[in-house]
C-alpha positions in Angstrom: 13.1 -74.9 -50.9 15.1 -71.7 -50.8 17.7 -70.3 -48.7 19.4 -67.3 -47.5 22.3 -67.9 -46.4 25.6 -65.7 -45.5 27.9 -64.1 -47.9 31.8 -63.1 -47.6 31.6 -60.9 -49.7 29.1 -58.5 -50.9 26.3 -58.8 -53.6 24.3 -56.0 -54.2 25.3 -54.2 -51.2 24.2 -56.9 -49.3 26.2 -59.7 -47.5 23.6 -62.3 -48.4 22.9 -64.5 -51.1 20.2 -66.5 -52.0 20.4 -70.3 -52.9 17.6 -72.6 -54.5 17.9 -76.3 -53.1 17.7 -77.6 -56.6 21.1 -80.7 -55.3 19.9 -83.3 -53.3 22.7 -83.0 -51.2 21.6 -79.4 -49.6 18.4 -80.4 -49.8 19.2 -83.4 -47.4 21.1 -81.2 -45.1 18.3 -78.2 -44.7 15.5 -80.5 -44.0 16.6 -80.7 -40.7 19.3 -77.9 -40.5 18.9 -76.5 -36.9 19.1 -73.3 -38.4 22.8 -73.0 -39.0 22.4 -73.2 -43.1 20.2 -70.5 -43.8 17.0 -68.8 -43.3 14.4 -70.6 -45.1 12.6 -68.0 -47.2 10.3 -70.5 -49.6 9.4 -73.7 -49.5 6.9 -75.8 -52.4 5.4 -78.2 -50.2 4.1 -81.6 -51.5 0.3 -82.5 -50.8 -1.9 -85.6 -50.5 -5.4 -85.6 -51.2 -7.6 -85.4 -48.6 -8.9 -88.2 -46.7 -11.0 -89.2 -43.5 -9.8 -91.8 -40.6 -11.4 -93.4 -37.8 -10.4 -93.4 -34.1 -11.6 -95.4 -31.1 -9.7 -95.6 -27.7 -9.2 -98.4 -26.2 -7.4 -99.5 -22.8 -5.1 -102.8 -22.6 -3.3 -104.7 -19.7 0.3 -104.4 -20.7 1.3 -107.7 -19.5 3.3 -108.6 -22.4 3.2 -105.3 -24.1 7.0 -105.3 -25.0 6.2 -107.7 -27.2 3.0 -107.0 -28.6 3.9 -103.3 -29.2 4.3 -103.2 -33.3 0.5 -104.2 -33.1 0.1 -100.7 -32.1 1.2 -99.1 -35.1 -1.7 -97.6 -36.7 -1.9 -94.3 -38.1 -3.9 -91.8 -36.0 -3.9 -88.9 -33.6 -6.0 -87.3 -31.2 -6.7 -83.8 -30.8 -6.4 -83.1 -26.9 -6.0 -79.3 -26.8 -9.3 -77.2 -26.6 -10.3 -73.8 -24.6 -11.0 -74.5 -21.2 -12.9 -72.1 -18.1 -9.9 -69.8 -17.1 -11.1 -70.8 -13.5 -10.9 -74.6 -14.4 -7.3 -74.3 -15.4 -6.0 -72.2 -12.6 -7.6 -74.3 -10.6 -5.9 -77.8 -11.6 -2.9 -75.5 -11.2 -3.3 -74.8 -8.2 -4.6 -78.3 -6.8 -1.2 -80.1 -8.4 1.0 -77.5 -6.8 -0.2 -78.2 -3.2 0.3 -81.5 -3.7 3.8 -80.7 -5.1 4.5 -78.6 -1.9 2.9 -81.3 0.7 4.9 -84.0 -1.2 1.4 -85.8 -1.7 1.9 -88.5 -4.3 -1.5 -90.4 -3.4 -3.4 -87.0 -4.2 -1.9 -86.9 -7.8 -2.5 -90.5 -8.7 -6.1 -89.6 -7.5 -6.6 -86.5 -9.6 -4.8 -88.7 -12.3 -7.5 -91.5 -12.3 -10.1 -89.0 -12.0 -8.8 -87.6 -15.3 -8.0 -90.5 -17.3 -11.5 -91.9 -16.5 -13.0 -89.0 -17.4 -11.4 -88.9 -21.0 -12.0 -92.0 -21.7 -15.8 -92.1 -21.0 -15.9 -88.8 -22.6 -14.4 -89.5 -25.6 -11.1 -87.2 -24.7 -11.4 -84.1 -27.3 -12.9 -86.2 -29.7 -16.5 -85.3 -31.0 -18.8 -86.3 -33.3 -20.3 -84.0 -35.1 -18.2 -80.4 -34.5 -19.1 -78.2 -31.3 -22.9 -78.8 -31.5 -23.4 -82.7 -31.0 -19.7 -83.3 -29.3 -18.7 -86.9 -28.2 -21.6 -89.3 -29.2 -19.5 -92.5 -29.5 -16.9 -94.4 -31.7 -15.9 -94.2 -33.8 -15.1 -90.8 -34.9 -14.5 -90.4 -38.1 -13.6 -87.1 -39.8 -10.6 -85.6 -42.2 -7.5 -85.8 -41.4 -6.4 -82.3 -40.9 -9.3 -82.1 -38.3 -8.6 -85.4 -36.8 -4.7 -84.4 -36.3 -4.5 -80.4 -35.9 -5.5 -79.0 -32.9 -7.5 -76.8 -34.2 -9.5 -74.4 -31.3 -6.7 -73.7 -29.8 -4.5 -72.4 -33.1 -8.1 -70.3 -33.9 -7.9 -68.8 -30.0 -10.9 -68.4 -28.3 -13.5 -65.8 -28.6 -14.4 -65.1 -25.2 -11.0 -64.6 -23.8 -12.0 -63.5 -20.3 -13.8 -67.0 -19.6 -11.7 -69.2 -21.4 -8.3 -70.1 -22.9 -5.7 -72.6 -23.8 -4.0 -74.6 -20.9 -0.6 -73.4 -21.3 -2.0 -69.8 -21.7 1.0 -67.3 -19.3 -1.7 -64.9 -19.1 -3.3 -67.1 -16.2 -1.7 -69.2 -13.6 -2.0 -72.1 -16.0 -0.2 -75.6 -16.6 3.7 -74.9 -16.6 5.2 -78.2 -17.8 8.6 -79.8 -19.2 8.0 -81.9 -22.5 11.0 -84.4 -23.6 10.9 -86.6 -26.5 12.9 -89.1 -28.0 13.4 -92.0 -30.3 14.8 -95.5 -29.6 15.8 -97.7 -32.5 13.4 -99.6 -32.9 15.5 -103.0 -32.7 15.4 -101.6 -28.7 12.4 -101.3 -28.0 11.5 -104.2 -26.8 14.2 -104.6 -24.2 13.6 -100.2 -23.2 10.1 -101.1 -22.1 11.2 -104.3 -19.8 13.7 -102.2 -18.5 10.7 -98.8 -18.2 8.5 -101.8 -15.9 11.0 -102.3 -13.7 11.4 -98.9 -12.7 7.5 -98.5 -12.5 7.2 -101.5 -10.4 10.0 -100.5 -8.3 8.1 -97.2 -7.6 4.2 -97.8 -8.9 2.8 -94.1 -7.9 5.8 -91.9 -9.2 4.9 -92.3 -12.7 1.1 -91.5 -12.0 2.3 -87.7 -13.0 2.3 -88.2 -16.4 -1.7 -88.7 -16.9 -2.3 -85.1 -15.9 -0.6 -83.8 -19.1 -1.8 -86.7 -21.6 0.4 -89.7 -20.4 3.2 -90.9 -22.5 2.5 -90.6 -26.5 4.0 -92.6 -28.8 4.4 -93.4 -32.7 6.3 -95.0 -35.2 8.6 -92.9 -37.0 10.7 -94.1 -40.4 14.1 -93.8 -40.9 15.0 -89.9 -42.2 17.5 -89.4 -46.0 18.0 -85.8 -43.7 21.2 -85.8 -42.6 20.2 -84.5 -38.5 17.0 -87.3 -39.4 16.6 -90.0 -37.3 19.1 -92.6 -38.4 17.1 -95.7 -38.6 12.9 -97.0 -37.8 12.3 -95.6 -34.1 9.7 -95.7 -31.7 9.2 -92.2 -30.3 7.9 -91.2 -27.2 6.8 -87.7 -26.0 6.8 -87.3 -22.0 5.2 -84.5 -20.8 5.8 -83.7 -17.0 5.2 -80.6 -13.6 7.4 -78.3 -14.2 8.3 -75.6 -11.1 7.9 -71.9 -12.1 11.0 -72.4 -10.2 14.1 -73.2 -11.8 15.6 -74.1 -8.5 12.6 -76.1 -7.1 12.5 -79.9 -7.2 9.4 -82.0 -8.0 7.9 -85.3 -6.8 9.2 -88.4 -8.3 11.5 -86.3 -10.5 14.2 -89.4 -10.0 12.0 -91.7 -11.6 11.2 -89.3 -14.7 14.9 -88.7 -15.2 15.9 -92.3 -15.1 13.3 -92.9 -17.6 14.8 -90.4 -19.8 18.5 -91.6 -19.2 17.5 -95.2 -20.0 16.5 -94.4 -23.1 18.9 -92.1 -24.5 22.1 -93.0 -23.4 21.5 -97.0 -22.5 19.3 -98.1 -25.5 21.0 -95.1 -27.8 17.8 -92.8 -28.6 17.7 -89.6 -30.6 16.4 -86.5 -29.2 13.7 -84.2 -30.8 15.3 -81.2 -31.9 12.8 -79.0 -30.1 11.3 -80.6 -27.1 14.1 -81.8 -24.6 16.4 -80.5 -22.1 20.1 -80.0 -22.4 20.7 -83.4 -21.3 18.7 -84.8 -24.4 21.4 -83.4 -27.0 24.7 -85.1 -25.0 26.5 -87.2 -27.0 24.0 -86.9 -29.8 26.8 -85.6 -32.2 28.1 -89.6 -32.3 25.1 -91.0 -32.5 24.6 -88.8 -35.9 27.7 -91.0 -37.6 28.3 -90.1 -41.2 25.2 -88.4 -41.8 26.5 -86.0 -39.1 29.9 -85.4 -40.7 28.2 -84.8 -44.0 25.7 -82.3 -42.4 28.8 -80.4 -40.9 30.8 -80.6 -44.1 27.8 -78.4 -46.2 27.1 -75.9 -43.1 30.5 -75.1 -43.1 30.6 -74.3 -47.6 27.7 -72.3 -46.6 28.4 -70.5 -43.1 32.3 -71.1 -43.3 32.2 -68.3 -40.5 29.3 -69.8 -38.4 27.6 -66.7 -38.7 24.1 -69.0 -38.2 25.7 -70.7 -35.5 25.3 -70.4 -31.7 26.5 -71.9 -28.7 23.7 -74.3 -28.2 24.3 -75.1 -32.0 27.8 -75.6 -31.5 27.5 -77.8 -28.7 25.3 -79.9 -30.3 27.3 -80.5 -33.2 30.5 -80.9 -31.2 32.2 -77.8 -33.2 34.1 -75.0 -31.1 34.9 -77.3 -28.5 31.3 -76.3 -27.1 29.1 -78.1 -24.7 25.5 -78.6 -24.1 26.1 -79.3 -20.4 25.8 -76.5 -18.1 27.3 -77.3 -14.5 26.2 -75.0 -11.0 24.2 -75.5 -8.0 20.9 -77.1 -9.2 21.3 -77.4 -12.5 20.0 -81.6 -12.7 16.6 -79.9 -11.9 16.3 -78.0 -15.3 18.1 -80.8 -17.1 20.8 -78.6 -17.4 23.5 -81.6 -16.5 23.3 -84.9 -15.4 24.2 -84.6 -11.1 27.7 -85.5 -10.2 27.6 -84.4 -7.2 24.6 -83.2 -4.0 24.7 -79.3 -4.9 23.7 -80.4 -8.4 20.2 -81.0 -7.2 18.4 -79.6 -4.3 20.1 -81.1 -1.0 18.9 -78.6 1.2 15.5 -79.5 0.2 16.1 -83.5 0.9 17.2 -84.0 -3.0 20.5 -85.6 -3.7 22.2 -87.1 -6.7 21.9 -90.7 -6.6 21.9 -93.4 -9.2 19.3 -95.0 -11.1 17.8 -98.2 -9.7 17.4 -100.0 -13.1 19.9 -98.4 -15.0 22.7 -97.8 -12.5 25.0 -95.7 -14.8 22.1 -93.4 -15.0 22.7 -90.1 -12.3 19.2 -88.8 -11.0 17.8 -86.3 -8.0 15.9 -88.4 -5.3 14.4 -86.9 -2.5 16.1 -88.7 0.5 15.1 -88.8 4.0 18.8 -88.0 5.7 17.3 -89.2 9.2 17.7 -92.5 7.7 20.5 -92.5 6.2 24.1 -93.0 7.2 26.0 -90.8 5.8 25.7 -88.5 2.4 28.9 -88.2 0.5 29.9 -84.5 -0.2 29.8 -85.8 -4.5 28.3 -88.6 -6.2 30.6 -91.4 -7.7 34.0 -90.5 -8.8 35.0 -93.9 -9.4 33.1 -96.3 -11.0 34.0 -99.2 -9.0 33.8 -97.6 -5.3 30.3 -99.4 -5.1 30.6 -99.2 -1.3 29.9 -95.6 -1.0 26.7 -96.3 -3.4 23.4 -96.5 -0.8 19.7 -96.5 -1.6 16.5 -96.0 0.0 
C-alpha cells in the first residue's frame, strides 16, 4: 500500500510526501485508518483462486437459537440487489409510507410476509443459470465473485426509463437507515435472549425489517488493524424506513433503537465504520483499548497537524475534546443523540423519550398516547434512582 500523507515542510514545491507501507506498524494502522493517515494512492492486493459455492435457503424455528447460533457459520452470501420496474419500486414506496402516516403496523407485517414468502419460493435473487433460465431450484451453485457481488446493479441497467436499482434518488424509491455492528462473540448468546424479549414484548414492531432483507448476519475474526474489531464478533446489519424527513418519526422506531442500544453499549459491540448513526461511534474510542492508542500515536507522526482530520474524526477518536453527539430538538430521530429529554424526539407528534423495556439504561422515542397517561415529565431521567417518575405503556 502507498500513502500520501501531509508534509510540514515542502518537497518539490509540494507540501506532500509520499510513503510506501513497507513497516508493519503503518501498515496495521491504514488498513482501517478512517482517512486521517493519508490518501491511499496504490494498493497490491492479495488474490485467491477462483472457486464456486453452493447456497440453499432454509427457514428455522428459533426456539433455542441463542444457542444453536455458531451452527450458522457457513460461508456464503446472497446477492439481493437487481433492477427492478421503476413503477414497482415507487410503488412499495409509496404503500410503506401510508402505512407510516396511518400508523398501520398490521399493514407492514402483511406486506412483510407477502415479501418474505415470495423470496423464499422464488429463490430470492438467486438463479440458476444467469438471466435466461433464472431460479430453477437448490442449490445454486456458481463462482464466488458472482455468488457475493451484486453484480446488475454495479453494471446499471440498460433501459433506464423502465427500470432501476431500489435506492435509485432519481425516482421516489426506498429511502432507508442501515446500522451495523459487532458483539463479541463471547455475548452473543446472552444479546439474542435479551433481542427475544424485546420482540416478544412487542411481536409486530420488528416486522419492518423484512421489507429491506431482515437482519443479516456473519461471523467476523478478530482484525491485527488497529481501528479492527478487537476480538471474534458476530455482526449484524439492520436495515430500516427511513423519513425523507429528518424531523419525522417512524413506527416502532423505539423498539429498533433499543435493539441497537442493547447491543452496543450493554453487550459492548463495535460499530461499522460506514453504516451507523452518530450514536453507533459513542464511547467507541474505549472500546478500541491499546490498539486505539497505538492507532492515534502513528496518525499524529504522520498528520501532527490533523490536517486529514475532521470533526466527525475527532470525535470518534476522542481528540480535540470533540463529540459525536449532536443535541437539538429531534435529534434521537436521526440518531444524532440518545433522548434525554421530550424535545429530543417528536412530542408534538405523540413521541417521547422513554426507556428501554429490556434494557432499561437504554433511552428510546416511543410513540405515546398522552390521553392515557398521567403526566409527561418536561425531561427524561436526571437521576438514576428517581424510578418513580419512570412510567410505561
Amino acid at each position: 500500500m502507498r500513502l500520501v500523507v501531509p508534509s510540514p515542510e515542502p518537497i518539490n514545491g509540494y507540501y506532500a510526501r509520499i510513503v510506501d507501507l513497507e513497516k508493519m506498524t503503518l501498515t496495521l494502522a491504514a488498513k482501517v485508518s478512517l482517512g486521517v493517515l493519508g490518501v491511499i494512492s496504490q494498493v497490491t492486493p492479495q488474490l485467491e483462486p477462483m472457486f464456486k459455492r453452493s447456497i440453499t435457503n432454509r427457514v428455522s424455528l428459533d426456539a433455542d437459537f441463542e444457542n444453536t447460533i455458531a451452527t450458522f457459520a457457513g460461508d456464503g452470501n446472497n446477492d439481493l440487489f437487481s433492477p427492478q420496474l421503476s413503477l414497482l419500486v415507487e410503488s412499495a414506496r409509496a404503500v410503506e409510507e401510508t402505512f407510516e402516516a396511518t400508523g398501520n403496523s398490521k399493514g407492514k407485517c402483511l406486506l412483510s410476509k407477502i415479501q418474505v414468502t415470495t423470496a423464499l419460493q422464488g429463490g430470492g435473487a438467486l438463479k440458476n443459470g444467469g438471466d435466461l433460465l433464472g431460479f430453477t431450484g437448490y442449490p445454486v451453485i456458481g463462482n464466488q465473485s458472482k455468488m457475493q457481488g451484486s453484480e446488475s446493479c454495479m453494471k446499471g441497467t440498460d433501459d433506464e426509463l423502465l427500470t432501476a436499482c431500489q435506492w435509485d434518488p432519481q425516482i421516489k424509491g426506498r429511502f432507508f437507515h442501515q446500522t451495523a455492528f459487532s458483539i463479541p462473540l463471547a455475548n452473543v448468546t446472552s444479546f439474542f435472549v435479551d433481542v427475544k424479549k424485546l420482540r416478544d414484548m412487542d411481536p409486530i414492531a420488528l416486522y419492518g425489517a423484512e421489507l429491506y432483507g431482515g437482519f443479516l448476519t456473519r461471523f467476523v475474526r478478530e482484525s491485527t488493524a488497529y481501528l479492527g474489531k478487537t476480538t471474534d464478533s458476530f455482526q449484524i446489519d439492520m436495515t430500516y424506513y427511513r423519513s425523507r424527513d429528518p424531523n419525522e418519526p417512524w413506527l416502532h422506531e423505539d423498539v429498533f433503537e433499543e435493539f441497537g442500544q442493547i447491543a452496543i453499549f450493554k453487550y459492548n459491540g463495535l460499530p461499522h465504520w460506514g453504516k451507523n448513526r452518530n450514536i453507533g461511534f459513542h464511547g467507541v474510542r474505549d472500546k478500541l483499548g491499546p490498539k486505539g492508542d497505538m492507532f492515534i500515536q502513528v496518525m499524529e507522526r504522520y498528520d501532527p497537524d490533523g490536517l486529514l482530520s475532521s470533526e466527525w474524526t475527532d470525535g470518534i477518536l476522542g481528540l480535540r475534546g470533540a463529540g459525536v453527539l449532536i443535541e437539538k430538538n429531534g435529534c434521537a430521530l436521526e440518531g444524532l443523540c440518545i433522548c434525554s429529554m421530550h424535545e429530543h424526539c417528536a412530542p408534538h407528534k405523540g413521541y417521547y423519550c422513554r426507556q428501554g423495556r429490556v434494557f432499561t439504561e437504554a433511552r428510546v422515542c416511543r410513540k405515546i398516547d398522552i390521553s392515557q397517561a398521567n403526566r409527561i415529565d418536561d425531561a427524561c431521567w436526571d437521576h438514576a434512582d428517581d424510578l418513580s417518575r419512570v412510567w410505561d405503556i
